[in-house]
C-alpha angles and dihedrals in degrees: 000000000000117000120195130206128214115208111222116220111256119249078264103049088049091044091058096043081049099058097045095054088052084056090040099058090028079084094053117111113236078252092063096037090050087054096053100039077058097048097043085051090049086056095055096050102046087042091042092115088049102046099046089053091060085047105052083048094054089056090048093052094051096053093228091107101142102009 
């Protein structure tokens, strides 16, 4: 059985993907940001199941469940 492995970006590499999106939607009109905060919303909302289940897995797996 192959198993595959992902590497994570590192607290850097996310601060500086970070940064360039900040610059990135910095140039957005109200219009535009508007737009992506709703879409973004819409996302949660339509991926909520999904997304309290990792959630509650992740708490499983850190052993803080209930602190």
């Amino acid at each position: 059985m192959a198993t595959s492995v992902i590497a994570q970006p590192t607290t850097r590499e996310k601060l500086l993907r970070a940064r360039k999106a900040a610059a990135e939607l910095a140039q957005f009109s109200t219009e535009q940001k508007n737009a992506l905060l709703l879409a973004i919303a819409n996302a949660i909302e339509a991926n909520a199941a999904s997304i309290l289940q990792a959630n509650e897995k992740d708490l499983e797996l850190s052993g803080l469940e209930g602190a």
